[in-house]
Phi, psi and omega in degrees: 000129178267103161304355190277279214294313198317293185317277166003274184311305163332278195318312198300317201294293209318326176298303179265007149275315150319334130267000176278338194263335183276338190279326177285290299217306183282337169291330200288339205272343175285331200290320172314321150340125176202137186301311165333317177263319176302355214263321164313310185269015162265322166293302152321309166292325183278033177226352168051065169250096181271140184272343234045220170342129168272106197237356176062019198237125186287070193256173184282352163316317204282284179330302217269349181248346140327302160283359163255353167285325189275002164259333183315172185277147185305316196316337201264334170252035182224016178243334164300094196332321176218072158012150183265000171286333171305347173256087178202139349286168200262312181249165175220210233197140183215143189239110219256123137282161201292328180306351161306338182269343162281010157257020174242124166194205194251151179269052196328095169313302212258131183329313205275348158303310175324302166331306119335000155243171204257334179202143142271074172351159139301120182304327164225181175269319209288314143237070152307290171285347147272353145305303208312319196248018176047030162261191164255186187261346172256340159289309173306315154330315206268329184255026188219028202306131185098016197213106177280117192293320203292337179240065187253164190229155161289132185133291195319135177286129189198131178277100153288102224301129153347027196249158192280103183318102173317068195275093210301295186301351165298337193274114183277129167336179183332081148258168171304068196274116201280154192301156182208080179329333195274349168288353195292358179270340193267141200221139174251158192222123188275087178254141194281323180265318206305317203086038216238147182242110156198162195254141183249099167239123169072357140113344151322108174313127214204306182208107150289123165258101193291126215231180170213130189284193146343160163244193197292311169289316172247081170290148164300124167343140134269127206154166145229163202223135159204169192341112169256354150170169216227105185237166213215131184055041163291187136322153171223115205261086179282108168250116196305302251247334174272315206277005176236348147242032176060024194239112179263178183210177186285343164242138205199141157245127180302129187240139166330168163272176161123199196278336164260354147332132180300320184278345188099202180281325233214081181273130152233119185296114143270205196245072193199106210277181176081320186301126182187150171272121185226194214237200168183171209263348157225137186282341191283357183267307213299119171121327195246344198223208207234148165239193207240028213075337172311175171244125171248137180245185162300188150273337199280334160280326141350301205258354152283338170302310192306315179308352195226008188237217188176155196276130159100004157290148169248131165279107198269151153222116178056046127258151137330132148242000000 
């Protein structure tokens, strides 16, 4: 018996089944789609209920940040900046500028090429226009039929969800965030299993964010703690030996500032060392995958966090009260 053609023969089925199951797996993921559920998660976000990505796909992120909006006090959801009659129109129109292209370049895959460079770009315009709008690059797909995301340009025209644009050039390199007395009451509170982010003032709910905590190996602190400072566009120290066992060591790479930087847009520190809640170079995990003891957001939420909190709040994780 020849076991060489036998294996052969494996691979090629084990190959074209593997596409046909991504292939099944991305209709299904269309047929779910619905403007309905975006028009929910446009609601939610702009009200900074975050579903985290705006993907128009009815997941539990969306339902379950939902169901904490729909417990609030009538004062408090009478009270929300934007109503869901307000969300109209559901989509606008984004226009790819020429100024667009110095957030566009190659991506160094290895620390220590990264390293090597002065900022980490945005990898494409497509995503570019889906961070910009806190979406993904297959919503844009979906809702632009007839539009190659992957060969886009300046001039092109692309519909988007209505949400308050995430504006990258707005952000100064490493800078700063100033103390802000009137926050001081406001407190963030982590839970770890839920995978849940929220800010509190006065026991008043004020915003959710969905993160992705710790791992298994490194949890994120338990404890509470707080904001020692807050920077935008940061450094990044990639260390193997601190991001898997909470250790620094002597090797290390300085990693650039930008939006595929690991860390994100957005360190906000604490007083725990190594430790801090940021943004990330992929938005799609978040919620779904493991951090490195850290707390990870979107960039887009990051940089809606950094706005409502301040260096000297405090952040509880997985207490009890």
């Amino acid at each position: 018996m020849d076991y060489t053609v036998i294996m052969k023969k494996g691979m090629v089925f084990l190959f074209w089944f593997s596409i046909l199951f991504f292939s099944s797996f991305i209709t299904a993921a269309d047929s779910l789609y619905s403007d309905q559920t975006v028009k929910l998660q446009v609601y939610l976000d702009k009200n900074n209920f975050s579903p985290g990505k705006i993907d128009g796909v009815d997941g539990p992120f969306t339902r379950f940040v939902f169901s904490l909006l729909d417990k609030t006090s009538e004062e408090e959801k009478a009270n929300l900046k934007y109503p869901m009659s307000t969300i109209n129109p559901l989509y606008t129109e984004y226009k790819i500028k020429e100024a667009d292209k110095k957030f566009i370049g190659k991506v160094p895959k290895t620390p220590k090429q990264q390293s090597q460079k002065k900022f980490l770009p945005y990898a494409s315009y497509g995503e570019f226009v889906a961070e910009r709008f806190h979406s993904d690059t297959h919503l844009l797909k979906t809702i632009n039929p007839g539009k190659n995301i992957n060969t886009l340009k300046a001039g092109d025209i692309l519909k988007v969800p209505n949400v308050e644009p995430f504006v990258i050039e707005e952000i100064k390199p490493k800078s700063f965030a100033k103390q802000k007395p009137e926050f001081a009451k406001r407190v963030i509170k982590i839970n770890t299993k839920q995978r849940i982010l929220r800010v509190y003032e006065n026991e008043a709910l004020l915003a959710v964010f969905p993160v992705t905590p710790g791992s298994t190996e490194l949890p994120a602190p338990k404890g509470v703690w707080k904001i020692v400072k807050i920077t935008f566009l940061p450094w990044f120290r990639y260390d193997e030996k601190m991001l898997n066992k909470g250790k620094r060591s002597k090797y290390f790479f300085n990693i650039p500032p930008g939006p595929n930087n690991q860390v994100g847009v957005v360190w906000i520190s604490l007083n725990k060392s190594g430790i801090g809640i940021h943004g990330t170079d992929n938005p799609e995990t978040i919620g779904r995958s493991t951090s490195h003891g850290c707390i990870r957001l979107t960039n887009w939420d990051a940089l809606k966090l950094s706005k409502l909190i301040s260096p000297g709040v405090e952040v509880k994780i997985d207490v009890n009260e």
